[in-house]
RONULUM-291650 format. One record per atom (N, C-alpha, C): x, y, z. Coordinates in steps of 0.02 Angstrom, whole numbers, plus 50000, padded with zeros to 5 digits. Example, Ala and Ser with C-alpha at 12.3 -4.5 7.8 and 13.67 -1.06 7.14 Angstrom:
# residues 2
506604971650390 506154977550390 506604983550390 506424988850354 506844994750357 506455000250394 
END
This chain:
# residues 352
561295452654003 560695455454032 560225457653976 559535456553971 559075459153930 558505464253966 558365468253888 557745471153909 557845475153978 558455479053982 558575483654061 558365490654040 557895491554096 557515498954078 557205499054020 557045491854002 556185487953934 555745491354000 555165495153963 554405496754003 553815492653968 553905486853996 553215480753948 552565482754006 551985482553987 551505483354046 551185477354041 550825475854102 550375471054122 549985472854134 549315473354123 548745475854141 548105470454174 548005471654239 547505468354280 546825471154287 546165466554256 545575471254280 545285469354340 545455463254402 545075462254443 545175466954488 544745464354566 544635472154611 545055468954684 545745469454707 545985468054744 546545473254786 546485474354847 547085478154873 547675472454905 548325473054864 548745471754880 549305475654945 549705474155000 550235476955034 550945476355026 551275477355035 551865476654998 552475473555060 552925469355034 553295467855105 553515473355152 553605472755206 553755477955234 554395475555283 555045480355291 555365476055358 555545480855394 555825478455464 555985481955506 555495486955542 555555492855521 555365499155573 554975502555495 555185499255446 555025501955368 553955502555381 553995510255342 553255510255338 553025505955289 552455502855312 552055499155228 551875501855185 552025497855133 551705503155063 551095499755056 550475505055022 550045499555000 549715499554896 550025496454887 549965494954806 549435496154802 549265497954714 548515498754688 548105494754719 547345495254688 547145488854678 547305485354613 547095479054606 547015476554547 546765478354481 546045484354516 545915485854466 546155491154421 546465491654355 546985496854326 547495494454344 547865489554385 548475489254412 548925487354341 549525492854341 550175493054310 550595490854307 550885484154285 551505481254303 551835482954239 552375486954265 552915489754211 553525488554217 553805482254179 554465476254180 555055482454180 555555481154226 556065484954245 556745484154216 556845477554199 557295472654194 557185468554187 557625461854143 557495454854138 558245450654181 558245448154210 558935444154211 558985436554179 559695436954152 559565430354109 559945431054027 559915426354010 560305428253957 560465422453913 560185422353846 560485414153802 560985409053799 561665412053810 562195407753869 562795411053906 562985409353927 563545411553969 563155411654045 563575412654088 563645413854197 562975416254177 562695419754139 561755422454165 561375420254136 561615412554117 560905410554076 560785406154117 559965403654108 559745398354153 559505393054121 559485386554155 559255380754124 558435379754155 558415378054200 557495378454242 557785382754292 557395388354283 557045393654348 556585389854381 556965386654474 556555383354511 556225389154570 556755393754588 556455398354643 556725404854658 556635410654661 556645417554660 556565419154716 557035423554757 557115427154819 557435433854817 556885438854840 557275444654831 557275445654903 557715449454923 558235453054988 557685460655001 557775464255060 557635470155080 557815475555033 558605474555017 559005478854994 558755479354906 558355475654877 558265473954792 558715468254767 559065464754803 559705458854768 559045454254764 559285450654707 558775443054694 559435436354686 559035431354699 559415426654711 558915421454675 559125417554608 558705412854542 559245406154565 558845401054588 559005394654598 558685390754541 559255390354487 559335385654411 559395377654456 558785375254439 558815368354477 559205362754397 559185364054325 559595359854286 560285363154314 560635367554313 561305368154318 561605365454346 561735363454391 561305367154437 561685374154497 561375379854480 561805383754519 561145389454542 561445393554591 561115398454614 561415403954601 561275410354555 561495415754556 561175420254569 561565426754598 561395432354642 561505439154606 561025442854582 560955448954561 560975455254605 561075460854594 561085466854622 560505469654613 560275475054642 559365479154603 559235481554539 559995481454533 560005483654469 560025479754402 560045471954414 560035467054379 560785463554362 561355467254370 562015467454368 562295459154428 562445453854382 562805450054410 563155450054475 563085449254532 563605448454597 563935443954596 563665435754556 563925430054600 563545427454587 563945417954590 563595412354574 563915406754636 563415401554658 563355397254698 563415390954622 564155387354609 564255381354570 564365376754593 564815374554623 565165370954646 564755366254647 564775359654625 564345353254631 564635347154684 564485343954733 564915340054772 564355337154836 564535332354889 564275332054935 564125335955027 564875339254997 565055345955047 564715352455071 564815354855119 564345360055145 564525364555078 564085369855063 564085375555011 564215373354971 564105365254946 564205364954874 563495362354844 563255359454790 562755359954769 562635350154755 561925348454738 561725342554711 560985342854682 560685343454717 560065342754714 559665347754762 560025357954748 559695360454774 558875361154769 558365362454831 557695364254836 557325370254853 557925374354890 557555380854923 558065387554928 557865391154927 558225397454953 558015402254978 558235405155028 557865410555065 558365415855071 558285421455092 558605427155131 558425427755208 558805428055223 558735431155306 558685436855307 558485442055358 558355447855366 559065451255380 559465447155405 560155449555403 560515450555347 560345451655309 560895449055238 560955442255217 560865436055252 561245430555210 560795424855176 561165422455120 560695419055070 561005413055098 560105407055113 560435401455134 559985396855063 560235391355072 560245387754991 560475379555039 559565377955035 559575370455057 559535365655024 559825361155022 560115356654959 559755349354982 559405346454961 559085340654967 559395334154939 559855333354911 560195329354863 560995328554943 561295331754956 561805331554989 561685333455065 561165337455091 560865336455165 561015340155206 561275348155162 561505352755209 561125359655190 561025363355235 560615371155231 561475374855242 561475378055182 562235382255198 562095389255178 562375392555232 562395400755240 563025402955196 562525408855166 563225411555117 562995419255126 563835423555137 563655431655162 563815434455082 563505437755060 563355443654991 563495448154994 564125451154957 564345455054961 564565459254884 564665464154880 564805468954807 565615463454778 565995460954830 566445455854800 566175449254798 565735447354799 565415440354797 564985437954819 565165430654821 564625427054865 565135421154894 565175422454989 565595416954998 565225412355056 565175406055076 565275402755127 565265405955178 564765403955247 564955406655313 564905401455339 564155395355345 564045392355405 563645387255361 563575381155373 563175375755359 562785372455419 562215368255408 561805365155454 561575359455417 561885354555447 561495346055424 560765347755438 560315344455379 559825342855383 559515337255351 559155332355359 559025326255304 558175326455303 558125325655237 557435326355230 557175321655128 556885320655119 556805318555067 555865321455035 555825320054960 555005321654929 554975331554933 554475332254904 554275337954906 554515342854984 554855347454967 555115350755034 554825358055038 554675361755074 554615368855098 555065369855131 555315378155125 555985380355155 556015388655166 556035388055226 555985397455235 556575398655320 556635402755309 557105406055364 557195414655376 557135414355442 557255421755483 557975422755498 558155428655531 558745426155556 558995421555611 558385420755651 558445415155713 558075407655715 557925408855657 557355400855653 557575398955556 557505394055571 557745388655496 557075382955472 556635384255454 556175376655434 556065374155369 556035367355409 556025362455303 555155359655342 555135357255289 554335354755281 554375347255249 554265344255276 554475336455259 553995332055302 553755327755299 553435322555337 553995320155377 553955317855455 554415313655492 553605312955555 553625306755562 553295304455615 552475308755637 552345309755589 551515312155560 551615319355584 552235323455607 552145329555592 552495332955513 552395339455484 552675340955434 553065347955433 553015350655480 553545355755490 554225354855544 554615356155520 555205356055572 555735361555561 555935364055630 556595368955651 557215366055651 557415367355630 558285365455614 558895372155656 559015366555673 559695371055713 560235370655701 560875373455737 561375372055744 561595363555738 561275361255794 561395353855810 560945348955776 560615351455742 559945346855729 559525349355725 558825344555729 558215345855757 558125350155820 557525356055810 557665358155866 556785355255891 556255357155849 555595354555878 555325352055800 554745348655821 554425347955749 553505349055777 553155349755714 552455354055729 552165351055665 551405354155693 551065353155650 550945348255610 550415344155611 550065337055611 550045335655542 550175328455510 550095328155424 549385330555412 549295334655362 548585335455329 548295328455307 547625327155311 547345321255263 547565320655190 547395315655144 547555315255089 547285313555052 546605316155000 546005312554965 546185306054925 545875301554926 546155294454911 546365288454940 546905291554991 547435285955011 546845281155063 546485280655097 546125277355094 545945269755053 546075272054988 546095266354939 546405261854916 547175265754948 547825261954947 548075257855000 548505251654966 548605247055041 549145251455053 549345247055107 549755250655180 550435251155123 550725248955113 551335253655076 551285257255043 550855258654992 550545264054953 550445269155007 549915267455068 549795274455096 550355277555146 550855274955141 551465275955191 551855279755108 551965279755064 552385281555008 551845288554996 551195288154998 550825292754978 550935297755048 550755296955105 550865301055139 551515305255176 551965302355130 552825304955122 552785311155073 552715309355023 552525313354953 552125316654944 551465317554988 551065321554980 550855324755051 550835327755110 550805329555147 551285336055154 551755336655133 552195342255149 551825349255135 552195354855146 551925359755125 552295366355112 552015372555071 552575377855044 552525381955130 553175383855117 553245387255200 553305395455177 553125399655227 553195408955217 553375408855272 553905410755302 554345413355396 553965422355370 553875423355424 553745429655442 553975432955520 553755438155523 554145440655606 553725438555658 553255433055634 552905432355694 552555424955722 552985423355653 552905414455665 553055413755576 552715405255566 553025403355498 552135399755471 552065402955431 551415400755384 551295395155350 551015389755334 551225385355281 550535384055244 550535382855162 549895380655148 550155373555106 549545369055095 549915359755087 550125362654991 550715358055001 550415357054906 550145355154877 549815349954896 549275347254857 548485347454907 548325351454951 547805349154974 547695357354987 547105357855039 546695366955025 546955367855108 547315364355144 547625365255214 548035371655214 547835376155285 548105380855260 548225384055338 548655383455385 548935385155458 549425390455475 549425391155508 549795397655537 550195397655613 550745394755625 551225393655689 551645399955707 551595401055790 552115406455799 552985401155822 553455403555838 554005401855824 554215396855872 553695394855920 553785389555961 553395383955952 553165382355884 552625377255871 552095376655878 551595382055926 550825382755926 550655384855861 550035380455861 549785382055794 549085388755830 549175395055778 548745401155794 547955401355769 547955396855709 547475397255671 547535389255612 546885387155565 547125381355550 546455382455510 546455382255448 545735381955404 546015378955354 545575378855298 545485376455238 545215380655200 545435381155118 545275385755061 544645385055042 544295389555019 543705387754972 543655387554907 543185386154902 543025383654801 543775381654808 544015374354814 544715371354817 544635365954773 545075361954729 544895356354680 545485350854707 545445346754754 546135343054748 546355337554732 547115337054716 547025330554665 547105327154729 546985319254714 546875313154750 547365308654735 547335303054793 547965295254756 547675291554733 547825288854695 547515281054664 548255277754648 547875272654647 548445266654618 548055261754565 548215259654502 548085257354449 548185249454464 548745246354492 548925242154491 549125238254561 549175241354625 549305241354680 549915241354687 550105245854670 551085243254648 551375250854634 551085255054581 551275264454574 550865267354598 551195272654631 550765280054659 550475280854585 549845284354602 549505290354542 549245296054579 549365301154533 548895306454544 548375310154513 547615308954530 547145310954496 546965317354500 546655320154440 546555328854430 546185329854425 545805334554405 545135336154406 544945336054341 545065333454304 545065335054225 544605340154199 543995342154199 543615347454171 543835354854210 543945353354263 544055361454311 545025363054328 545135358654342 545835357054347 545855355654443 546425353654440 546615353254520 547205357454548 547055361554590 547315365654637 548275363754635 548535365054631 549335364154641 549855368454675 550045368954733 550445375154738 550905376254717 550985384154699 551535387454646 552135391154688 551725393954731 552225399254745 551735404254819 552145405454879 552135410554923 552295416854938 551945421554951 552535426354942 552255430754985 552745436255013 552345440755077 552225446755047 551705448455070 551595454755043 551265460755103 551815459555147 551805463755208 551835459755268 551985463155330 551825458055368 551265455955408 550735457355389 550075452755384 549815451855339 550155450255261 549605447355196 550145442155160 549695438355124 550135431755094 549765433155027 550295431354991 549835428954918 550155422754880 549645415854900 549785408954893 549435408354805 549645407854754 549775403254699 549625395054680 549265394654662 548955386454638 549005388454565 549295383154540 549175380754458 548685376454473 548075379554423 547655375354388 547885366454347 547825363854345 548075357154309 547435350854306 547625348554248 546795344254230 547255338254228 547865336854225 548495329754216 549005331254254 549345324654253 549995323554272 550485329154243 550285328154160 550885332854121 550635335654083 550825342154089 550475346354057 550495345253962 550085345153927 550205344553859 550405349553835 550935349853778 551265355353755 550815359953699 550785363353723 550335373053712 549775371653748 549765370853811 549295372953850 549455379153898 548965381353906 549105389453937 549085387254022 549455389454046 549605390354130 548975393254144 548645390954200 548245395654220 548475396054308 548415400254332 548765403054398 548105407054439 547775403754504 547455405854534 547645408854607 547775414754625 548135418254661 547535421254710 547715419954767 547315421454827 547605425454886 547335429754916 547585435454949 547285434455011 547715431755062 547695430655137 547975433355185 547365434055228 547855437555285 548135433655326 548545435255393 548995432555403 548835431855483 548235436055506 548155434055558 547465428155590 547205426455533 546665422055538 546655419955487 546945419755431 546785417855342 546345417755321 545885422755328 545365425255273 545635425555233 545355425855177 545235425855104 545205435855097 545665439855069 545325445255072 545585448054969 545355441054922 545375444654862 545795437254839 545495437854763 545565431454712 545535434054645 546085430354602 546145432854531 546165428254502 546175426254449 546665421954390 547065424654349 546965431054333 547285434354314 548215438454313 548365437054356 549185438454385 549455433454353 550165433154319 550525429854311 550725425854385 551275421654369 551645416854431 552045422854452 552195423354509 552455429854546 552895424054589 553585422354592 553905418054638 554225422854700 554285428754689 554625435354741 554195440454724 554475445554806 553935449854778 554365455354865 554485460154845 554955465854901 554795473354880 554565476454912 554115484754912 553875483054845 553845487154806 553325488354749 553805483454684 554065478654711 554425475054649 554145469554640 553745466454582 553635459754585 554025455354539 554205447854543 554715447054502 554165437754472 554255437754420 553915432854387 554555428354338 554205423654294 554585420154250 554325420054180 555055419454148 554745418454074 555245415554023 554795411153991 555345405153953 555505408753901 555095414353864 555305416353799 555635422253790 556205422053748 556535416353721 557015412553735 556985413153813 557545408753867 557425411853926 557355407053977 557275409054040 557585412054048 556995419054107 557455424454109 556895425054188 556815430954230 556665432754278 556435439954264 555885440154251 555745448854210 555605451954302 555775458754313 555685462554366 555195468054348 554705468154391 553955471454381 553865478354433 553775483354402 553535489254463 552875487654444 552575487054521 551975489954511 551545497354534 551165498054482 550965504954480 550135506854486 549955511154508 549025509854505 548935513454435 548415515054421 548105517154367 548375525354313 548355525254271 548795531654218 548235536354218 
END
């Protein structure tokens, strides 16, 4: 473990009011604003090698209780921390079997306690109960899905985000499929592409990052400024589009490879990351990007937008915030490669 009870600050000058998750019967907190806002690193988890080091930090989930859960997509494993940063448990096991691992994509918490960890490589969403002795196995659910996935879960509802038959959200059950929703977004370009191109393009690019909340499940596209709001039976509540949005497009060079075009002088919109910040505010994440690949020492830039949740207004925009992948009462939790991926844990604080 590094840097436990390190006080590094972050200092924000834009003008934004943030809310903080809230659950249950729990009162809301409501964080500074932006402006003066204090982020003072609590903890790092992580470590150069051994059970807490990581290879790629793909996704960050923290629990009610303060436990976080870092899905290492090279390891590939998922390990589970305490609030205190202190090791619980690791998800290894590599195989085609329920609770074992291949080609995990998502992880969520349920409001009940349990960390589920959907694996895209082997085709199962498996429930695992967390406990001060571990992390074991309870329950698995077939699911098949392939390309860019979204993945969030309550305790009574399960959804992946995948294209199947021009919708892109779907409920997963016990048995299966239980409904599917919500219509593919358009796709700037594909137009240009012949018919197998735009059947490969609209697999790969239509999906979208999912947020479950207590009152339906949110989704905004990854690559496009689509941005909807469903309650838990598939009506869609609300359905807009972002502003000042840059998105990349398909082309094909040759009629033969997908491409994806960027914005090169401004960059193009990318989604990073969802995260709740109460239960009526979102704060959705786009990386800036001018290419395919980023060139080495180029600076991240991260445009973070503050939505509400019952119509998606726009209520506050930064560039300024680091990537925030979790985020539970006044904890925010970000990433950082130097000098080995680690998961730094953030209080935030208003002004000294």
């Amino acid at each position: 473990m590094t840097e436990r009870g390190a006080r590094r600050a972050f200092l924000l000058g834009a003008s934004v009011v943030f809310l903080s998750a809230c659950r249950g019967d729990a009162a809301p907190v409501t964080l500074p604003s932006l402006e003066g806002l204090r982020l003072d690193s609590l903890f790092a988890v992580g470590a150069p090698t051994g059970e807490e080091s990581f290879g790629g930090i793909w996704d960050v989930e923290a629990a009610p209780d303060g436990r976080l859960a870092v899905l290492d997509l090279e390891a590939p494993a998922v390990r589970v921390f305490d609030a205190s940063g202190a090791l619980v448990g690791s998800i290894s096991a590599t195989g085609v079997a329920e609770g074992t691992l291949d080609r995990p994509s998502g992880i969520a918490w349920s409001r009940n306690g349990e960390l589920l960890v959907w694996d895209q490589g082997n085709s199962w969403v498996s429930f695992f109960s967390v406990t001060d002795a571990g992390v074991e196995l309870t329950a698995a659910r077939r699911a098949f899905a392939f390309g860019e996935t979204g993945f969030c879960a309550t305790p009574e509802h399960v959804y992946l985000s995948y294209w199947q038959d021009g919708q892109v959200v779907h409920e997963i059950g016990t048995e299966g499929l239980v409904r599917s929703f919500s219509p593919a977004p358009d796709i700037p370009g594909v137009e240009t592409l012949g018919p197998e191109l735009q059947e490969i393009a609209t697999e790969e690019l239509t999906p979208s990052g999912l947020l479950c909340t207590l009152n339906g499940v949110f989704e905004a596209s990854y690559f496009g400024s689509r941005i909807r709001m469903h309650d838990h039976d598939g009506q869609t509540l609300w359905d807009r589009e972002l502003d000042d949005f840059n998105p990349m497009s398909a082309y094909t060079l040759d009629g033969i490879g997908l491409g994806r075009a960027f914005d090169q002088s401004d960059g193009s919109h990318l989604l990073r990351s969802i995260v709740p910040w109460g239960s009526a505010v979102a704060l959705v994440q786009h990386q800036l990007r001018t290419s395919e690949f980023s060139a080495e020492g180029d600076v991240e830039v991260f445009e973070s937008r503050l939505l509400g949740l019952e119509n998606g207004a726009e209520l506050g925009r930064t560039r300024e915030l680091p990537l925030i992948l979790a985020a539970e009462g006044t904890r925010l939790y970000s990433v950082s490669s130097d000098p080995y991926p680690q998961v730094v844990v953030w209080e935030a604080q208003g002004p000294q």
